[in-house]
GUPAFI-998567 format. One record per residue (C-alpha): residue in three letters; x, y, z. Coordinates in steps of 0.1 Angstrom, whole numbers, plus 5000, padded with zeros to 4 digits. Layout:
// GUPAFI-998567
rest: ALA, X: X, Y: Y, Z: Z $
...
// end
This chain:
// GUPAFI-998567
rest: UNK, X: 4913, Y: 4939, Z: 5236 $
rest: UNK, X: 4890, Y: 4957, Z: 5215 $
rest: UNK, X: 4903, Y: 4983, Z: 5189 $
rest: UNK, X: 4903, Y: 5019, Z: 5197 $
rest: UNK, X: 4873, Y: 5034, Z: 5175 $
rest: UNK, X: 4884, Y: 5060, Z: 5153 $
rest: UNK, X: 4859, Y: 5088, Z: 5145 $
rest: UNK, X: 4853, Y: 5103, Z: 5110 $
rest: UNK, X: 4878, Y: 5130, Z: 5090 $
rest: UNK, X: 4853, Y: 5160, Z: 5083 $
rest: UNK, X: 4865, Y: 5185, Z: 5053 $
rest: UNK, X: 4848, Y: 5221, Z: 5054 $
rest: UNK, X: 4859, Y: 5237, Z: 5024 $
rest: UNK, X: 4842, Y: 5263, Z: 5039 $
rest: UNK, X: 4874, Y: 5268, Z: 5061 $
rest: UNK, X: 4908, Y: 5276, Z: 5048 $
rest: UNK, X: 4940, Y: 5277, Z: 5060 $
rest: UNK, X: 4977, Y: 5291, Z: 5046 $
rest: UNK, X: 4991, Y: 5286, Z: 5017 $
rest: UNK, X: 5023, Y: 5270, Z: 5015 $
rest: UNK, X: 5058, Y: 5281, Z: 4999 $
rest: UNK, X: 5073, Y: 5242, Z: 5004 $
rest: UNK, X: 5100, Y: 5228, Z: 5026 $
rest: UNK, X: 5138, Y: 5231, Z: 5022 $
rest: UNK, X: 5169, Y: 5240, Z: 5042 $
rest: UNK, X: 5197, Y: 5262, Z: 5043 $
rest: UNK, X: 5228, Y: 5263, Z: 5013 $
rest: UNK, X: 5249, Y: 5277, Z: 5034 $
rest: UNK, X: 5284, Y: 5282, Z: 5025 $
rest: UNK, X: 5293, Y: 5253, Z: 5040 $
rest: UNK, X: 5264, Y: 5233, Z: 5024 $
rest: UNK, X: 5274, Y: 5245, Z: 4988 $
rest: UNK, X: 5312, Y: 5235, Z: 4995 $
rest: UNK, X: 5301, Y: 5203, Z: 5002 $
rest: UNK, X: 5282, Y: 5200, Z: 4969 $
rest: UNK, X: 5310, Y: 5210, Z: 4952 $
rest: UNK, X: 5329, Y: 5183, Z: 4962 $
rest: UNK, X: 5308, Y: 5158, Z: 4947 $
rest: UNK, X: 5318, Y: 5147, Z: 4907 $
rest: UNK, X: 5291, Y: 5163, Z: 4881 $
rest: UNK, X: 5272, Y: 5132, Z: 4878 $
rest: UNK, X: 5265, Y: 5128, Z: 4913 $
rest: UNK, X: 5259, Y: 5164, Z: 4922 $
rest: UNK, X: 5231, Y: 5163, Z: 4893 $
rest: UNK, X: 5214, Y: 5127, Z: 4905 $
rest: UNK, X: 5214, Y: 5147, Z: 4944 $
rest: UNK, X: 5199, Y: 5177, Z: 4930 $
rest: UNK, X: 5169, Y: 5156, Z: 4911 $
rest: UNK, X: 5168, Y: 5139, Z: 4942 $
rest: UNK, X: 5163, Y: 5167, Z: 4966 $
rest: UNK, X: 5146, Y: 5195, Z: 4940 $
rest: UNK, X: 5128, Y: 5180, Z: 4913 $
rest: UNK, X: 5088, Y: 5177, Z: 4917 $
rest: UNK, X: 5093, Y: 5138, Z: 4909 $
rest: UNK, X: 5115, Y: 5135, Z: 4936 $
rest: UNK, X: 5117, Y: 5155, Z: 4973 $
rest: UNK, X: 5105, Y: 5186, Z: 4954 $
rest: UNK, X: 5119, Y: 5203, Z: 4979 $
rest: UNK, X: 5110, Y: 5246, Z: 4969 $
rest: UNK, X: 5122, Y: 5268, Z: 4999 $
rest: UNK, X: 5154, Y: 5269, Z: 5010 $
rest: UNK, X: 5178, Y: 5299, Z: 5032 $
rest: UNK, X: 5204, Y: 5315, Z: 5016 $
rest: UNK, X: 5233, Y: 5339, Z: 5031 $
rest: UNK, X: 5246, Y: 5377, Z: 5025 $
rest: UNK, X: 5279, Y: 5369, Z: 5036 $
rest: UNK, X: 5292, Y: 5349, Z: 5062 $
rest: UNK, X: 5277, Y: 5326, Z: 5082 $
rest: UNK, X: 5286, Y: 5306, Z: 5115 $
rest: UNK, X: 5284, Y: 5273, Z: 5089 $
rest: UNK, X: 5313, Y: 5287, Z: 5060 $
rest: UNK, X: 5348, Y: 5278, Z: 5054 $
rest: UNK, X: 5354, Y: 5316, Z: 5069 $
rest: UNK, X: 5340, Y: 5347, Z: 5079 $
rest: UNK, X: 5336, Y: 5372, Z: 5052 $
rest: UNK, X: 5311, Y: 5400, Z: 5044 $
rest: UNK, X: 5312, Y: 5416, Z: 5008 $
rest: UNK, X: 5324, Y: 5453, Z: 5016 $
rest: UNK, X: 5353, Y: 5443, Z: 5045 $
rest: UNK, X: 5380, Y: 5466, Z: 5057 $
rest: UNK, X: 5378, Y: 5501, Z: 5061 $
rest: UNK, X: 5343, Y: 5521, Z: 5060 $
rest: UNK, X: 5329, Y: 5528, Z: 5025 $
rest: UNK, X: 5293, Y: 5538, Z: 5026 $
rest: UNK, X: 5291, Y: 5543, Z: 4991 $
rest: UNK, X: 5297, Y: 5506, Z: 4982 $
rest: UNK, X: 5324, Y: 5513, Z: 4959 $
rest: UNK, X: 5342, Y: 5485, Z: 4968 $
rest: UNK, X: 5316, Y: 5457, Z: 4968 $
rest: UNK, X: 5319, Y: 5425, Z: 4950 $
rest: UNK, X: 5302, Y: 5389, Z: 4956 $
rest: UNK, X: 5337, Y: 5373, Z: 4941 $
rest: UNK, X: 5340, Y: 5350, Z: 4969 $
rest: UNK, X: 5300, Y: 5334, Z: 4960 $
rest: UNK, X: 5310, Y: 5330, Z: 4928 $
rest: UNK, X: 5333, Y: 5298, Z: 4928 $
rest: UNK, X: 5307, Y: 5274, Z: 4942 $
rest: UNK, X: 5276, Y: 5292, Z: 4960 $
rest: UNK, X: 5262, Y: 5310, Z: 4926 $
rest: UNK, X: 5270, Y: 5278, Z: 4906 $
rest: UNK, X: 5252, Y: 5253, Z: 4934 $
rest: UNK, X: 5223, Y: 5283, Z: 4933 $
rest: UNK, X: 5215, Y: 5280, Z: 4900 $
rest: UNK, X: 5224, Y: 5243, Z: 4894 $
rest: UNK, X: 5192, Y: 5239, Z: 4920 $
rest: UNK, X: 5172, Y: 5267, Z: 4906 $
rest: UNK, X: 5175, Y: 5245, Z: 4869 $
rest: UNK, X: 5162, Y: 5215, Z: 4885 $
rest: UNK, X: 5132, Y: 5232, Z: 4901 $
rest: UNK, X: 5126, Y: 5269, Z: 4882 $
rest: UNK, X: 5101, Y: 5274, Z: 4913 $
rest: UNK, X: 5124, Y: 5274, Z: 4942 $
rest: UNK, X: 5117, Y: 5301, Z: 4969 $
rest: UNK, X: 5150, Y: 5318, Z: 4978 $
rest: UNK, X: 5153, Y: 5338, Z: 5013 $
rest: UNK, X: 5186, Y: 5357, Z: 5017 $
rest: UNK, X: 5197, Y: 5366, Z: 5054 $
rest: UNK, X: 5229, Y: 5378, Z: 5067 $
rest: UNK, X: 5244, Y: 5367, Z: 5102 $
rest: UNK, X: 5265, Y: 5401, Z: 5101 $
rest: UNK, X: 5272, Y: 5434, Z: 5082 $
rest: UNK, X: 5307, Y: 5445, Z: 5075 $
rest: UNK, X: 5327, Y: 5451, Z: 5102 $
rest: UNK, X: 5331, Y: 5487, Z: 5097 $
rest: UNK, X: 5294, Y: 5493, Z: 5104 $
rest: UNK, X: 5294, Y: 5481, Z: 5136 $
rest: UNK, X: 5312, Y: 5494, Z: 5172 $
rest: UNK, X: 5336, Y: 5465, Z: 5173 $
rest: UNK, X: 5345, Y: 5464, Z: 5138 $
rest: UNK, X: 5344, Y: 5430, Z: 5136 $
rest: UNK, X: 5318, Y: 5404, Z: 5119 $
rest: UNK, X: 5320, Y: 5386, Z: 5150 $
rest: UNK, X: 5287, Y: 5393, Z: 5178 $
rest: UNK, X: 5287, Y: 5434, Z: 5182 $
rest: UNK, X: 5253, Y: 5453, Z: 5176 $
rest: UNK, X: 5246, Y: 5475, Z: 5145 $
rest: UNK, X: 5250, Y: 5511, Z: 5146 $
rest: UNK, X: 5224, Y: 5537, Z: 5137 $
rest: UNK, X: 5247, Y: 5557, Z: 5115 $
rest: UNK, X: 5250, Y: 5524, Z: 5094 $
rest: UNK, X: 5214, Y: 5516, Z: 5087 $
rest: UNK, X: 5217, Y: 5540, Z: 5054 $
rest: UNK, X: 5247, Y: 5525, Z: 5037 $
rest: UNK, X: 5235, Y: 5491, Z: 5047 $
rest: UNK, X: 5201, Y: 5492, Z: 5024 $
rest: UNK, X: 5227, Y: 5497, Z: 5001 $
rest: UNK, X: 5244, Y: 5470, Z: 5002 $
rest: UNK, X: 5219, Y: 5447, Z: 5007 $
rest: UNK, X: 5206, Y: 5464, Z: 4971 $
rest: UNK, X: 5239, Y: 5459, Z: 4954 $
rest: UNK, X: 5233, Y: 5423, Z: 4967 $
rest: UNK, X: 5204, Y: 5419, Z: 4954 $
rest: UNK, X: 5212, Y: 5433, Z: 4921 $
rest: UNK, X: 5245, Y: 5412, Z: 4915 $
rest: UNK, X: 5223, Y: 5379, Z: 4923 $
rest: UNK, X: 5198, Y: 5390, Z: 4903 $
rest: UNK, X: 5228, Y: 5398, Z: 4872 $
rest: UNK, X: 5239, Y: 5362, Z: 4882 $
rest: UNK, X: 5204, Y: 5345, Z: 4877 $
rest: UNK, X: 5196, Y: 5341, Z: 4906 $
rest: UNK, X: 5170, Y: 5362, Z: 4917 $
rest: UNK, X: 5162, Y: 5363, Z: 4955 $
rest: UNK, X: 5125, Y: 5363, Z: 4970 $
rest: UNK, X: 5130, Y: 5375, Z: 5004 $
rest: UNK, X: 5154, Y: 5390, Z: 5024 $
rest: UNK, X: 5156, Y: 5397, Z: 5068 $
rest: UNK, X: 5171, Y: 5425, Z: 5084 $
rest: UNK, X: 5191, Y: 5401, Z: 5104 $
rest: UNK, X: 5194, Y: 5361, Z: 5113 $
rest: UNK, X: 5188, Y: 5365, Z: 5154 $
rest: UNK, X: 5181, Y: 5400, Z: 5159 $
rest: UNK, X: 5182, Y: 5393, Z: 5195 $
rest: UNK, X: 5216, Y: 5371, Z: 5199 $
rest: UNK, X: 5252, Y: 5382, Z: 5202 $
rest: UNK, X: 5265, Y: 5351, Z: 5208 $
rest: UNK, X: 5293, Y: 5361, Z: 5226 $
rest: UNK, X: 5310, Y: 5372, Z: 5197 $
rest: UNK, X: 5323, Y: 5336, Z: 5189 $
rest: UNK, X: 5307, Y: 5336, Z: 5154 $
rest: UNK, X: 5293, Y: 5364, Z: 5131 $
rest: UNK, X: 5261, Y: 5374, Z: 5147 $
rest: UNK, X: 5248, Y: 5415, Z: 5157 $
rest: UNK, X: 5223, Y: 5426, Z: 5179 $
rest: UNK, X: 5191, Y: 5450, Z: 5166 $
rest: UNK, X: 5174, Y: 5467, Z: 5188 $
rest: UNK, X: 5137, Y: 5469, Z: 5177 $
rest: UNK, X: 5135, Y: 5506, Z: 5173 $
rest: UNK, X: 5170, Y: 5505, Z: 5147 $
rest: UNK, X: 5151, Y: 5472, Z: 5129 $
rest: UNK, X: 5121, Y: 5495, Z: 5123 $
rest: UNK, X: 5140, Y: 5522, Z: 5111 $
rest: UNK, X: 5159, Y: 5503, Z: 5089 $
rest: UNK, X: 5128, Y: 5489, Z: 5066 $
rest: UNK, X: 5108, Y: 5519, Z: 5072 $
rest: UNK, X: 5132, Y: 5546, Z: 5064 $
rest: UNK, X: 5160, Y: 5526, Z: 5042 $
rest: UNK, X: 5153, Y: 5497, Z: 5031 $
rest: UNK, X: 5119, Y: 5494, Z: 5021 $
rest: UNK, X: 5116, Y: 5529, Z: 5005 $
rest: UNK, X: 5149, Y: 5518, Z: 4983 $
rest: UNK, X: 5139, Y: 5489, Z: 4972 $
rest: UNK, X: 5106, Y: 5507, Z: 4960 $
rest: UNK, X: 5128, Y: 5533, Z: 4940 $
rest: UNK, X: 5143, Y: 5504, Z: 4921 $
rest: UNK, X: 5117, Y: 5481, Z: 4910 $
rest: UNK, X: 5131, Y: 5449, Z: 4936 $
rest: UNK, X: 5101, Y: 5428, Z: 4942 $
rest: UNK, X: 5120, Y: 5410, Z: 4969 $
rest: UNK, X: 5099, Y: 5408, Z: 4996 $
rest: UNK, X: 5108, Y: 5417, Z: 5036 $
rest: UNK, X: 5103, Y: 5397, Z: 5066 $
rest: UNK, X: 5110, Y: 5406, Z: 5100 $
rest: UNK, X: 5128, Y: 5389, Z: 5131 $
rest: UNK, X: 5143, Y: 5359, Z: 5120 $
rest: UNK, X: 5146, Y: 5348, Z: 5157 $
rest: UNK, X: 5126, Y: 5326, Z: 5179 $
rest: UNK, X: 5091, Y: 5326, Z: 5192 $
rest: UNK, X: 5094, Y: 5339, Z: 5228 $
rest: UNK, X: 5100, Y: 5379, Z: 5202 $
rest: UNK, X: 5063, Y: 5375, Z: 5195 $
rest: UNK, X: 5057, Y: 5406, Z: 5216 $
rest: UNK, X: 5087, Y: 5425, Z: 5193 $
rest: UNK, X: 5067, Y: 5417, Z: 5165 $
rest: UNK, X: 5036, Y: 5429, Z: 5174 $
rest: UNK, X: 5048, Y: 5462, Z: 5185 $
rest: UNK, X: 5070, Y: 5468, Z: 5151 $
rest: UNK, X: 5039, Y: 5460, Z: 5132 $
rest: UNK, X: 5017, Y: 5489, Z: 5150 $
rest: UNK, X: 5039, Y: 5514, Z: 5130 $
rest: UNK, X: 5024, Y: 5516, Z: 5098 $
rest: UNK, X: 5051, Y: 5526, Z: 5074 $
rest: UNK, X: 5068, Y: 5490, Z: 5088 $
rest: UNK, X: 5034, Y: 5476, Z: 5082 $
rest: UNK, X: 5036, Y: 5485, Z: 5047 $
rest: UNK, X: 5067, Y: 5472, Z: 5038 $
rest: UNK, X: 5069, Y: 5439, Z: 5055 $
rest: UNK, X: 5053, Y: 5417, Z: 5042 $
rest: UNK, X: 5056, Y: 5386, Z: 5072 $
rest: UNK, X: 5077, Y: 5369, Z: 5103 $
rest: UNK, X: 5107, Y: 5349, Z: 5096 $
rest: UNK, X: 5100, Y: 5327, Z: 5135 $
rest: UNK, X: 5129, Y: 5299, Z: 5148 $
rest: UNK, X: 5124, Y: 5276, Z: 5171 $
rest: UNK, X: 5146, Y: 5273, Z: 5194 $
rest: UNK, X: 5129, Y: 5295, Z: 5228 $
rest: UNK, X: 5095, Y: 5295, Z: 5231 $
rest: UNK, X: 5065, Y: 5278, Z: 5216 $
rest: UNK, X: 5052, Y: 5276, Z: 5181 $
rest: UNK, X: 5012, Y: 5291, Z: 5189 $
rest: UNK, X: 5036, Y: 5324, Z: 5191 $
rest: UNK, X: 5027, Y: 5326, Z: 5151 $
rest: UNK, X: 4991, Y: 5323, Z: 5159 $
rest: UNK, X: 4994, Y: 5353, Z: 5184 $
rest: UNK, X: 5006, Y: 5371, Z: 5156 $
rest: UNK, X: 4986, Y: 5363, Z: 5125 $
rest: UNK, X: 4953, Y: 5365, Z: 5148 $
rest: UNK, X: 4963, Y: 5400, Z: 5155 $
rest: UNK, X: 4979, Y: 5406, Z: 5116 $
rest: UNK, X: 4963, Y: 5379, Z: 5094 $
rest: UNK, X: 4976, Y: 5399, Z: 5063 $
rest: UNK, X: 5011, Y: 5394, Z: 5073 $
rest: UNK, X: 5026, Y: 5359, Z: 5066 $
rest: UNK, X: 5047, Y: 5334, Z: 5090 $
rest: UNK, X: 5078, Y: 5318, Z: 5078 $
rest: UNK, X: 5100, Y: 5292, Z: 5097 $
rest: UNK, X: 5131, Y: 5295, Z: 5087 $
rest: UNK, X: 5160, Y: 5278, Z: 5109 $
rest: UNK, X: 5157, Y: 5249, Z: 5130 $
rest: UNK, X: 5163, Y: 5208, Z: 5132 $
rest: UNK, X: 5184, Y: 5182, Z: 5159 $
rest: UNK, X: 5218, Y: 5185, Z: 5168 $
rest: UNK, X: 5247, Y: 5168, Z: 5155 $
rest: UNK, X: 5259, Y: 5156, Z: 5187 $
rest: UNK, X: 5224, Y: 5144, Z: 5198 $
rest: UNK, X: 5216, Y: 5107, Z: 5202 $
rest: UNK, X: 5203, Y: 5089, Z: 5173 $
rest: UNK, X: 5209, Y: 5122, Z: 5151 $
rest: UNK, X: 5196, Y: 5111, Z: 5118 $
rest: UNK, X: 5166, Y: 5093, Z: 5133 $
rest: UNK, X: 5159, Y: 5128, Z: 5148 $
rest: UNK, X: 5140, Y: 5142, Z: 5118 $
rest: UNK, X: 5113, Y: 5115, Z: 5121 $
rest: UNK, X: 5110, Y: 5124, Z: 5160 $
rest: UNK, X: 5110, Y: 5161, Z: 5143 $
rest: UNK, X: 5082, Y: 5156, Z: 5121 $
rest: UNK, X: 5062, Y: 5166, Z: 5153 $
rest: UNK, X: 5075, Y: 5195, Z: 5154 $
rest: UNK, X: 5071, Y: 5202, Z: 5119 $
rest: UNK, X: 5034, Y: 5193, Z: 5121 $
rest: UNK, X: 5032, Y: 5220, Z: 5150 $
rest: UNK, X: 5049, Y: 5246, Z: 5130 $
rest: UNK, X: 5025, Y: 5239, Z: 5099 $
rest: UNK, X: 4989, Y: 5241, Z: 5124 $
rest: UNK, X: 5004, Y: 5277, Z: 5134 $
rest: UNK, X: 5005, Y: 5295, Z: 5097 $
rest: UNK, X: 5035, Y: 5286, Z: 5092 $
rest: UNK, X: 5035, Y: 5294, Z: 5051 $
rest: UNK, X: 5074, Y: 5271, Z: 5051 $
rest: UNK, X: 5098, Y: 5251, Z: 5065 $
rest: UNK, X: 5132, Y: 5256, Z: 5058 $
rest: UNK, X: 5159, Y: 5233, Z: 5080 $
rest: UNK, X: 5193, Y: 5246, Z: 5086 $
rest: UNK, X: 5222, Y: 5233, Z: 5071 $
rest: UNK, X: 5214, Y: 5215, Z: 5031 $
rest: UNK, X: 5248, Y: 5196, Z: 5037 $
rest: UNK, X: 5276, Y: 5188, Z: 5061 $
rest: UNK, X: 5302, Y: 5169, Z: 5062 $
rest: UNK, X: 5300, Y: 5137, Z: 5089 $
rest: UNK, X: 5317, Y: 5159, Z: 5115 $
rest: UNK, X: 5291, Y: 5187, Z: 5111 $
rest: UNK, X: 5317, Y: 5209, Z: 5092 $
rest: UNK, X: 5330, Y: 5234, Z: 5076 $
rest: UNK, X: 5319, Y: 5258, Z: 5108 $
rest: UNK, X: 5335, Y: 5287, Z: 5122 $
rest: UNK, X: 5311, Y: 5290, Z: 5152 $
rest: UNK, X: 5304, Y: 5273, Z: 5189 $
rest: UNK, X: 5271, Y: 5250, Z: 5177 $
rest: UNK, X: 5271, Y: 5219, Z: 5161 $
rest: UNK, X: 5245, Y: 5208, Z: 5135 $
rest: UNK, X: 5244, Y: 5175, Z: 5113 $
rest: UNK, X: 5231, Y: 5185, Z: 5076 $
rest: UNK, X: 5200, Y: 5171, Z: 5060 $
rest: UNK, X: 5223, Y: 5152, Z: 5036 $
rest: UNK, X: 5258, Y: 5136, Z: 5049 $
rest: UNK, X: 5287, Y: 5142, Z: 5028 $
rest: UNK, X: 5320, Y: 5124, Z: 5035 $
rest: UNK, X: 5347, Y: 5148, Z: 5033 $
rest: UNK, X: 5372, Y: 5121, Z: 5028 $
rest: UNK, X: 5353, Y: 5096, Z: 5000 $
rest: UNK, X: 5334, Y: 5128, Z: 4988 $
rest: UNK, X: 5301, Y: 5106, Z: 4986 $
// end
């Protein structure tokens, strides 16, 4: 039969679009174990690999303040009983292979895009007093700008500066309190970058930036109400969107009605447990393209690197990472 025709590709360069941050993933606790694992030599040749410009050049990726689901544990850096002057804050645990794995991939591409996001405060700021699910409580939005200073500071001390930070990873899921995770309510998420966090971050010269929700699409309506206040509107400078409820055109929704304030996609990719799971990212790549025709200035998939079980993980899901590491041959 005859050949479908195929009509012209018209540029305007009249018409402009976002620009884009890059693509990445998340080093995760668990993802930086797993690169520890690998000898020197190997760990260097993956890096080139994944971060170097002649190679993936991959330049935005997720970090976390504290405990995720995917970690070898649950751990904030302030646990035990309350101390809202921070006096007993220390990233200790990040510094035997998170830092070094931070840096390591910071060398091999200088430009790499860091956003930092915690799954959970301390305990003691919340009405459970545990990491695990629990909502934040008002009377601990004050001392947690703090700590999320102190955090940024002691990267920053440790070279690795961080970009961007969120309030929360999922304002809006509790998860049953099977894995660190805290509910925000909108009102207590506006209060925290309006009245604490953004005006402390000002007082001390941090240029990291601020970006709200880090949930899914089907919060678009959140969004656009927290962006009406103006003192949020001035410190924020975009939307951290997942995609796991509702559709992509939810960024559109919002940068029609804030075009000043950037999008940012910043969790998402297949299953472990789904069929065919590393030919997944090519059926993916439709999403992708979706998420980049809706402002999307990034991509960042979740997990850097598993092992071939989808571990270490503390929590209920399970992911596969972007790169496979044996836990037994360590290759």
């Amino acid at each position: 039969g005859a050949r479908p025709r195929r009509g012209p590709i018209l540029l305007d360069p009249a018409k402009t679009y976002q620009e884009l941050l890059g693509f990445g993933a998340s080093l995760t606790d668990a993802s930086c174990y797993m690169f520890n694992q690998l000898a020197p030599d190997a760990r260097e040749q993956l890096f080139h690999e994944l971060f170097h410009p002649s190679g993936m050049g991959l330049s935005a990726c997720r970090i976390c303040i504290g405990s995720s689901d995917y970690a070898t544990k649950a751990y904030s850096f302030d646990e035990g009983e309350p101390d809202p002057e921070m006096k007993r804050f220390s990233i200790e645990h990040d510094r035997e292979y998170i830092l070094p794995v931070l840096r390591l991939a910071r060398k091999v591409n200088p430009d790499l895009f860091l956003l930092a996001s915690p799954w959970s405060p301390p305990g003691w700021m919340k009405a459970n007093k545990s990491m695990l699910g629990g909502a934040m409580r008002q009377s601990s939005l004050a001392p947690y700008a703090l700590y999320f200073l102190k955090f940024l500071q002691a990267y920053a001390a440790e070279s690795v500066p961080v970009n961007a930070v969120t309030s929360q990873n999922e304002v809006d899921a509790e998860q049953d309190g099977r894995m660190p995770a805290c509910v925000w309510p909108q009102e207590m998420e506006m209060w925290f970058i309006s009245r604490a966090l953004g005006p402390l971050l000002a007082r001390n010269d941090i240029a990291t930036k601020i970006w709200l929700l880090d949930h899914n699409y089907n919060l678009w309506g959140r969004v656009l109400c927290q962006l009406e206040d103006r003192t949020v509107n001035q410190y924020v400078d975009g939307v951290a969107w997942h995609g796991y409820a509702g559709r992509e055109d939810a960024m559109t929704k919002v940068h029609d009605a804030y075009p000043a304030k950037h999008a940012y996609w910043t969790e998402g990719g297949p299953e472990y447990r789904e069929p065919g799971y590393q030919t997944n990212f090519s059926r993916w790549s439709g999403t992708f393209t979706g998420i980049l025709r809706n402002w999307s200035r990034c991509i960042m998939a979740w997990n850097m690197a598993l092992d071939e079980q989808g571990r270490p993980n503390i929590g209920p899901f399970y992911c596969g990472g972007v790169v496979t590491i044996d836990s037994k041959t360590r290759a």
